[in-house]
SEKE-662265 format. One record per atom (N, C-alpha, C, CB): residue in three letters; x, y, z negated. Coordinates in steps of 0.2 Angstrom, whole numbers, plus 5000, padded with zeros to 4 digits. Each point is the difference from the previous one (the first is absolute). Glycine has a CB too. Layout:
alaXYZ;...
END
This chain:
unk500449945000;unk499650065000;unk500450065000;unk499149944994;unk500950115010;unk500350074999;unk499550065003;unk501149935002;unk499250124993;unk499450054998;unk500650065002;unk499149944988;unk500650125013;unk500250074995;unk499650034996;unk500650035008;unk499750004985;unk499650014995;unk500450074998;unk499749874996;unk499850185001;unk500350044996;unk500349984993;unk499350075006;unk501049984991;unk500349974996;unk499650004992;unk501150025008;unk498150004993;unk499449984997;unk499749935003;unk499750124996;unk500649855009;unk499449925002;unk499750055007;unk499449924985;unk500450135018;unk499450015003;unk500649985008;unk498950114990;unk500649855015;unk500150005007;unk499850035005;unk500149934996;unk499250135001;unk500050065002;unk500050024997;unk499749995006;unk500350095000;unk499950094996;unk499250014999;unk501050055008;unk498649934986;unk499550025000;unk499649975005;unk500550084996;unk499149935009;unk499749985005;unk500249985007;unk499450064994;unk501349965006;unk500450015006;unk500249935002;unk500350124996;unk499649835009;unk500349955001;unk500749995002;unk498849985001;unk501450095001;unk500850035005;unk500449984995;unk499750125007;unk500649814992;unk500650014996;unk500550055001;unk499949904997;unk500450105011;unk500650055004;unk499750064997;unk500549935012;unk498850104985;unk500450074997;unk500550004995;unk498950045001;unk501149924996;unk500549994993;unk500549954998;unk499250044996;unk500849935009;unk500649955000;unk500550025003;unk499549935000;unk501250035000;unk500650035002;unk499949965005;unk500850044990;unk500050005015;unk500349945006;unk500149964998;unk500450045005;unk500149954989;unk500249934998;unk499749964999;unk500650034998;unk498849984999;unk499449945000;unk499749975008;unk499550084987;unk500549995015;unk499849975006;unk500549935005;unk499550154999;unk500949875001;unk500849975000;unk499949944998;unk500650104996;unk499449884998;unk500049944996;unk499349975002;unk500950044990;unk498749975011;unk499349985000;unk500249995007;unk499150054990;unk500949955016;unk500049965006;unk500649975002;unk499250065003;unk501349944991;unk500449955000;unk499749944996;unk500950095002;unk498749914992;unk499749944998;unk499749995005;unk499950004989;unk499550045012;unk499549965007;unk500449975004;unk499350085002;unk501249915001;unk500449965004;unk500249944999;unk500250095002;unk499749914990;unk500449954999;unk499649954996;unk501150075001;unk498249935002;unk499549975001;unk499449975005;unk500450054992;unk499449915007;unk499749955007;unk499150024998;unk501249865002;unk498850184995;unk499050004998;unk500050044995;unk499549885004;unk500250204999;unk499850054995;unk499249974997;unk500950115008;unk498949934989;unk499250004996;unk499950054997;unk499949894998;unk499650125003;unk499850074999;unk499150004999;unk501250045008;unk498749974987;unk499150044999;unk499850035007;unk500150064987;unk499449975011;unk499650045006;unk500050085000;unk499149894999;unk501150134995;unk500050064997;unk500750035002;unk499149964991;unk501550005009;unk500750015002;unk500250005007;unk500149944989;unk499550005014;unk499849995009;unk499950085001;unk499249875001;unk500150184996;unk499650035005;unk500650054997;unk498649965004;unk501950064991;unk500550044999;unk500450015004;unk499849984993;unk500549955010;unk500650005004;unk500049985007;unk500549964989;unk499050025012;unk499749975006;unk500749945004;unk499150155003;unk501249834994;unk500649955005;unk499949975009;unk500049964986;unk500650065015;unk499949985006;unk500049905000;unk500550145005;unk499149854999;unk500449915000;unk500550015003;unk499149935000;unk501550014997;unk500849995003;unk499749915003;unk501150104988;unk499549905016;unk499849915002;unk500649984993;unk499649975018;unk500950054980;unk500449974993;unk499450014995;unk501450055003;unk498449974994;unk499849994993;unk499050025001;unk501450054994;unk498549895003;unk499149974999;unk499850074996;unk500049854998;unk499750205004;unk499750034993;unk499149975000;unk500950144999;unk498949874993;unk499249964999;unk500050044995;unk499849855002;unk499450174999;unk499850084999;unk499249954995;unk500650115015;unk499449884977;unk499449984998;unk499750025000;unk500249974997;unk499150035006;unk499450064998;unk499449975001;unk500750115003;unk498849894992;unk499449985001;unk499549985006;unk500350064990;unk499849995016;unk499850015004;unk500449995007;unk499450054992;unk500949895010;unk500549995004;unk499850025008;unk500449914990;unk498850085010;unk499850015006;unk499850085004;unk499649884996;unk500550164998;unk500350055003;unk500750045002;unk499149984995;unk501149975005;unk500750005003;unk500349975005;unk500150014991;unk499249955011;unk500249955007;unk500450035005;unk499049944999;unk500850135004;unk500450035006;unk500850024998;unk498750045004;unk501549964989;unk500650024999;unk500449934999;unk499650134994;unk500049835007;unk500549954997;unk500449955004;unk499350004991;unk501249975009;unk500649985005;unk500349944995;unk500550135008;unk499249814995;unk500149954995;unk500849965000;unk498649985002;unk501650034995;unk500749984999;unk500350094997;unk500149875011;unk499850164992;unk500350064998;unk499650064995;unk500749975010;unk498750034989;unk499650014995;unk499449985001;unk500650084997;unk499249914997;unk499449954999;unk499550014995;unk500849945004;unk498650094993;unk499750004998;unk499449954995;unk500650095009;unk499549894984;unk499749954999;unk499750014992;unk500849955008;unk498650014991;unk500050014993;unk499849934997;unk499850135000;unk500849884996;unk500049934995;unk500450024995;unk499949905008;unk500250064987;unk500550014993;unk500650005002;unk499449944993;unk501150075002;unk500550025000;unk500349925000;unk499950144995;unk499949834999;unk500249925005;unk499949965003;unk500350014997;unk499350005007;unk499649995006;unk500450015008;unk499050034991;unk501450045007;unk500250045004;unk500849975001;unk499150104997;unk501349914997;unk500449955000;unk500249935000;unk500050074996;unk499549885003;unk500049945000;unk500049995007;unk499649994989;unk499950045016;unk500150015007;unk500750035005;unk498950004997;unk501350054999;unk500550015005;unk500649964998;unk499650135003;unk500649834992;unk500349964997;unk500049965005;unk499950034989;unk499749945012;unk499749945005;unk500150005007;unk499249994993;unk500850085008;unk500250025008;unk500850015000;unk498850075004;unk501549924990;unk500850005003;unk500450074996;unk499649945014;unk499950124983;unk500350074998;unk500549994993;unk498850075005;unk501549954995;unk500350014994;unk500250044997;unk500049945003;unk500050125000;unk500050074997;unk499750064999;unk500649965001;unk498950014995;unk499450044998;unk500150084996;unk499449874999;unk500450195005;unk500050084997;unk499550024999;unk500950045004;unk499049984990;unk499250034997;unk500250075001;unk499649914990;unk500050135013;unk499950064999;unk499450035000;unk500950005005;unk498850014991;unk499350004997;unk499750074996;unk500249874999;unk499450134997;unk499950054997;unk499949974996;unk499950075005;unk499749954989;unk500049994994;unk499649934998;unk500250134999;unk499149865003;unk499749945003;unk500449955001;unk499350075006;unk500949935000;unk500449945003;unk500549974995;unk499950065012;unk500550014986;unk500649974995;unk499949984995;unk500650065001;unk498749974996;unk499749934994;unk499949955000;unk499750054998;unk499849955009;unk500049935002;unk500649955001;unk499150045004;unk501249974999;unk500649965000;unk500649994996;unk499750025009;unk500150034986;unk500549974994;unk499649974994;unk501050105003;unk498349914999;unk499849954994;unk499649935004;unk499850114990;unk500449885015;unk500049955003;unk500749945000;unk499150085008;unk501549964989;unk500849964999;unk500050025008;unk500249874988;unk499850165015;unk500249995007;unk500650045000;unk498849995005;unk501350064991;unk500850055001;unk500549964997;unk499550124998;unk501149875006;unk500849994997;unk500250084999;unk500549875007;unk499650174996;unk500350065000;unk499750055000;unk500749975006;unk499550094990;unk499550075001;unk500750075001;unk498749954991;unk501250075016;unk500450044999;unk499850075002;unk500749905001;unk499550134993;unk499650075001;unk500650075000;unk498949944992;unk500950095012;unk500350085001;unk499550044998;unk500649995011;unk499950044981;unk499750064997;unk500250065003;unk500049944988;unk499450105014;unk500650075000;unk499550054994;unk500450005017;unk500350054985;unk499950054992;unk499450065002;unk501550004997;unk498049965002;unk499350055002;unk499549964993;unk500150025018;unk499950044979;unk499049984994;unk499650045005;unk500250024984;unk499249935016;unk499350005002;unk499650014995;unk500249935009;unk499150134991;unk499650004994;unk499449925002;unk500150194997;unk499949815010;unk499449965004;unk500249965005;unk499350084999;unk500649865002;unk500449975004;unk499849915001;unk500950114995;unk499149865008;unk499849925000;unk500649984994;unk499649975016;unk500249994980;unk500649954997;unk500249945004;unk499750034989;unk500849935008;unk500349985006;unk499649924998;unk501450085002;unk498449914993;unk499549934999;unk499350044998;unk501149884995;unk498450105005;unk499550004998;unk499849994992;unk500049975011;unk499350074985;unk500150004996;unk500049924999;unk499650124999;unk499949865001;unk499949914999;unk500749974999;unk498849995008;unk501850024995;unk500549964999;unk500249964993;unk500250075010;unk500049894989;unk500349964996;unk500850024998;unk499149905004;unk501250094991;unk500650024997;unk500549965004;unk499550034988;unk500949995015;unk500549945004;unk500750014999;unk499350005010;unk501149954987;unk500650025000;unk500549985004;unk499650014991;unk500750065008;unk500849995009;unk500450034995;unk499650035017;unk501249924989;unk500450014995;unk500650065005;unk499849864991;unk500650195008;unk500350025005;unk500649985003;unk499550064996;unk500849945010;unk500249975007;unk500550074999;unk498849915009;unk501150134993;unk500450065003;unk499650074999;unk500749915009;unk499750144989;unk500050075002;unk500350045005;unk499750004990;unk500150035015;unk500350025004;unk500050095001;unk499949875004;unk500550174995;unk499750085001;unk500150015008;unk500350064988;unk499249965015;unk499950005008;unk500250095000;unk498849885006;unk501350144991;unk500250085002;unk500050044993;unk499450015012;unk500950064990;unk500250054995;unk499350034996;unk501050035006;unk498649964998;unk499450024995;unk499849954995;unk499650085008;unk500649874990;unk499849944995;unk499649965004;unk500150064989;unk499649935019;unk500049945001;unk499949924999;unk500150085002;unk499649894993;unk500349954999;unk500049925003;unk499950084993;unk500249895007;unk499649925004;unk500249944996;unk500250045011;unk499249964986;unk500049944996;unk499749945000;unk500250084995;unk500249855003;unk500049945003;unk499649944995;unk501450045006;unk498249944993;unk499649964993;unk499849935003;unk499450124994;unk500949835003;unk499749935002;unk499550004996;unk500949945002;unk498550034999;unk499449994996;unk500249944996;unk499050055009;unk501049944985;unk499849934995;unk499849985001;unk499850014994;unk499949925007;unk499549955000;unk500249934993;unk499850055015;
END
């Protein structure tokens, strides 16, 4: 799973789903360097209509969302794909077709679910040096207490960028 967060938890500004108002390059930087070094992004519906992705024939993205049939004209089966089922449900299938490196990029929803489904090894988050008074958190209230242990800190730049590396418990 990998996020950007302020350095209160929020993944937005308030209402604003633009992370590039407030993120650095270097997030930028590092985040389509992970993308790359993954075979099948996932992504909510809500993070979809944010970022709109192009499909790539290298990497599967699957876009969950309640209503998959409104997406039929956007979708390109192998390179995105539109579906709704459980988080493992969703895994246990692409497992089956051969993926093995599964990137959550979700919002708050999604990340719950899948880390109270055990579905997360990794969470790697880029704090940048911004407080939000309003803002999405990065799990949902409903989430359960999870514990990770830390992997690495990294400062991506002078303004205290950070990037931080967490294996999830189990």
């Amino acid at each position: 799973m990998i996020d950007v967060i302020s350095i209160n938890g929020k993944i937005t500004q308030g209402d604003s789903p633009n992370v590039h108002e407030w993120t650095s390059p270097e997030d930028t930087a590092q985040f389509k360097q992970i993308i790359a070094e993954h075979d099948v992004i996932v992504m909510g519906r809500k993070t979809y209509d944010a970022v709109r992705p192009q499909p790539t024939v290298d990497t599967l993205r699957v876009v969950l969302t309640r209503y998959p049939e409104q997406f039929a004209s956007e979708s390109s089966p192998g390179a995105l794909e539109f579906m709704n089922t459980t988080p493992t449900d969703l895994v246990n299938r692409l497992t089956s077709d051969g993926h093995t490196n599964l990137l959550l990029v979700g919002g708050s929803e999604i990340n719950s679910a899948f880390l109270e489904h055990g579905l997360v090894d990794e969470l790697i988050l880029t704090v940048e040096p911004w407080l939000f008074g309003s803002g999405i958190n990065l799990l949902s209230e409903s989430s359960q207490g999870i514990a990770c242990k830390l992997l690495s800190v990294s400062q991506l730049n002078e303004h205290g960028t950070l990037l931080l590396r967490y294996s999830v418990v189990k």
